[in-house]
N, C-alpha and C positions, 0 to 999 in steps of 0.2 A: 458428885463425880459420875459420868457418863459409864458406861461400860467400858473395862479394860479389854480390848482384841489382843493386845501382846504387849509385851515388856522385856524389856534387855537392858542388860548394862552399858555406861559407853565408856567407863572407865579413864574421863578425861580429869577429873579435878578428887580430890583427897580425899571428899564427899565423896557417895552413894551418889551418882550421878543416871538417873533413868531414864527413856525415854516410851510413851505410852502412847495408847490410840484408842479413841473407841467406838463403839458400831457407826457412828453417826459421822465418822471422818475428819474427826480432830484429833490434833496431834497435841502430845499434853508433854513440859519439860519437868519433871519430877526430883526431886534433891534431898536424900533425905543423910541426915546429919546426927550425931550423938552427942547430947551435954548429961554429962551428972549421969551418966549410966540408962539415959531415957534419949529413946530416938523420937526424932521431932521430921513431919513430913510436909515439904512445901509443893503443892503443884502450881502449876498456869498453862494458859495454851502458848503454842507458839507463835511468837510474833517478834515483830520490829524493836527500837527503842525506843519509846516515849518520845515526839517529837515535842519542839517547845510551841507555843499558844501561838506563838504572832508570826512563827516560818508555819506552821500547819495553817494558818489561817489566810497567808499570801500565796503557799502553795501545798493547795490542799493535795495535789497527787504525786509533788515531786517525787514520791520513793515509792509511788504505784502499790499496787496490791500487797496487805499485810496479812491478806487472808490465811489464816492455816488448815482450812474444812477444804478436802479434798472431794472436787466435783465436777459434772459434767459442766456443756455449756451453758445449759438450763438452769447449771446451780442448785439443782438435785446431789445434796450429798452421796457420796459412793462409799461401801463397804470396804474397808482398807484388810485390804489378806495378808498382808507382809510389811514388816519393817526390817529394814540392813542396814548395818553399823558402814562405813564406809572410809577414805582416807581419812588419816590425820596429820594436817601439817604442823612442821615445828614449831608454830606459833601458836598452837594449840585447839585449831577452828578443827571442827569433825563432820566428814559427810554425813547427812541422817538420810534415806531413801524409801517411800511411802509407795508401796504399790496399791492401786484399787481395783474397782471391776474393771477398769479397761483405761484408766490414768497412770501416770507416776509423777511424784513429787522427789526433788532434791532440795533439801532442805542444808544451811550450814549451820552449825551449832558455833558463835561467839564465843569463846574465852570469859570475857564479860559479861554473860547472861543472857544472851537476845539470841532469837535465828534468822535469817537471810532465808527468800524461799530463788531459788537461782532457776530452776528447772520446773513444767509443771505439762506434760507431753501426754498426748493420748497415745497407747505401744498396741493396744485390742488392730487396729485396722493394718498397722507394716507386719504386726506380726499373721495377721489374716491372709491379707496378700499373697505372703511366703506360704503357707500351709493350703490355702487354695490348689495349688499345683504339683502337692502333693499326691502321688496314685491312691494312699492310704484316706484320704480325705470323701466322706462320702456326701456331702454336695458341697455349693460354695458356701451357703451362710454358716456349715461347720458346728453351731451353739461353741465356740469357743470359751474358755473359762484360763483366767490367768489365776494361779494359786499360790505361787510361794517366791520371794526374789533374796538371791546373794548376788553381792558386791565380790567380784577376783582380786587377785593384790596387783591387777595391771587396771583394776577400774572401770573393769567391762560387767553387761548387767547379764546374770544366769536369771531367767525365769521359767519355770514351771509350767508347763500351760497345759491344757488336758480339752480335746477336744471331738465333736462327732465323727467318728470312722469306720472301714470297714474294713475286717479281715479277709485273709484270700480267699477264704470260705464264702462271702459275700455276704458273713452276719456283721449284725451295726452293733458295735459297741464303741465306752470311753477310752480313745488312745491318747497317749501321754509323752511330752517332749521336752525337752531343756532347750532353750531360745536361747542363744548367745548374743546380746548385743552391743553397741557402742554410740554415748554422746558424739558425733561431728556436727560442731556449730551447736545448729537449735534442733538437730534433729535428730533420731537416732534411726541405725541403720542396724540390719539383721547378719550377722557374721556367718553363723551357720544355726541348723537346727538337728539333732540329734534325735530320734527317738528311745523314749526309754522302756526297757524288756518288762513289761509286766503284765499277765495276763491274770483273771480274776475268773474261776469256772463257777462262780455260788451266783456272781452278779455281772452286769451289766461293767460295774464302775467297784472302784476299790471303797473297804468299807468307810474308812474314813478320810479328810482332806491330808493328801500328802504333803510333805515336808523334805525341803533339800538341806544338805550341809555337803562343805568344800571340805574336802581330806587333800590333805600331802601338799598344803600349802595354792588347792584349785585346782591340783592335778586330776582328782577324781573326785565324784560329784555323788553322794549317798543319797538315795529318794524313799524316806520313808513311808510305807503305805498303812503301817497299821498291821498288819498280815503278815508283809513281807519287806524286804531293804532289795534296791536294786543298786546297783554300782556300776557309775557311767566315768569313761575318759573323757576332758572337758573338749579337747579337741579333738578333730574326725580322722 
């Protein structure tokens, strides 16, 4: 088993139901179960269902990419920073959402076992764009960095981003922002961006990778630094 990056529950099925990642940008479906007072642990990566021999062999692409290694075009796996639990509908399917260095993946989790990968979007360049024209921004290439992703209860994407800027003073250091964004169609688009109040006098950058969590149901938006908690309203 690869390195685990993170782990969450998804709380769909009466089982221990988990979902994993690790360094190398695999998504792994985890299930783990209790007989006789002994827990028993099942992994696999994420994928399709079993297609039969003689349809997979007349149409070897009909259901297209079963890949679950999240990467660029190149096919250079990416470092996946984040996973988020996401809807779940009455029929028991659950959004799973993979962010990496500059990818996102929407993944569905089956009822029946298998996942669907539905979405698979580079967000590093819309969300460049927007920050670009930022006065706070100290050139265009920015060294942008995406760190952490939450799913809202309206299914909008909060991410983290933290990137090269300059305070009024004119010194450069890592400034830090909540992206608000939105699926339309195949694309996504930037709602607004916020920045978040955090300054670091010992360093450059906060000591360790930040972390967000949604309070009051995504009304407010807590960014762990390590050091310190900042508290953001999700809208402006």
């Amino acid at each position: 088993m690869p390195y685990l990056h993170s782990l969450k529950q998804t709380d769909i099925s009466q089982s221990q139901l988990y979902v994993a990642s690790s360094a190398s940008g695999i998504l792994y479906r985890l299930n783990l179960t209790s007989t006789g007072g002994k827990y028993h642990l099942a992994s696999r990566v994420f994928s399709r269902p079993p297609v039969a021999r003689t349809l997979s062999n007349l149409l070897p692409s009909f259901l297209g990419s079963s890949s679950s290694v999240l990467s660029e075009s190149d096919h250079v796996p990416q470092y996946i920073r984040s996973l988020a639990i996401g809807y779940q509908s009455p029929t028991g399917e659950r959004d799973i959402w993979a962010l990496g260095e500059e990818r996102i993946q929407k993944w569905v989790m089956k009822p029946d076992g298998w996942e669907e990968k539905m979405v698979d979007q580079n967000l590093s360049e819309s969300i460049r764009m927007v920050l670009q024209d930022s006065p706070s921004a100290a050139d265009s290439k920015l060294d942008l960095e995406l760190l952490d992703l939450a799913i809202n209860e309206t299914g909008k994407c909060i991410v983290l981003v933290s990137y090269a800027g300059k305070e009024e003073t004119g010194h450069l250091r890592r400034l830090y922002a909540l992206v608000q964004m939105e699926l339309v169609g195949k694309f996504f688009s930037v709602h607004h961006v916020k920045p978040v109040p955090y300054q670091n006098t010992a360093a450059p950058s906060a000591p360790v990778v930040p972390r967000i969590q949604l309070l009051l149901s995504g009304a407010i938006v807590s960014v762990e630094f390590g050091d310190t908690v900042a508290f953001c309203s999700e809208g402006l």
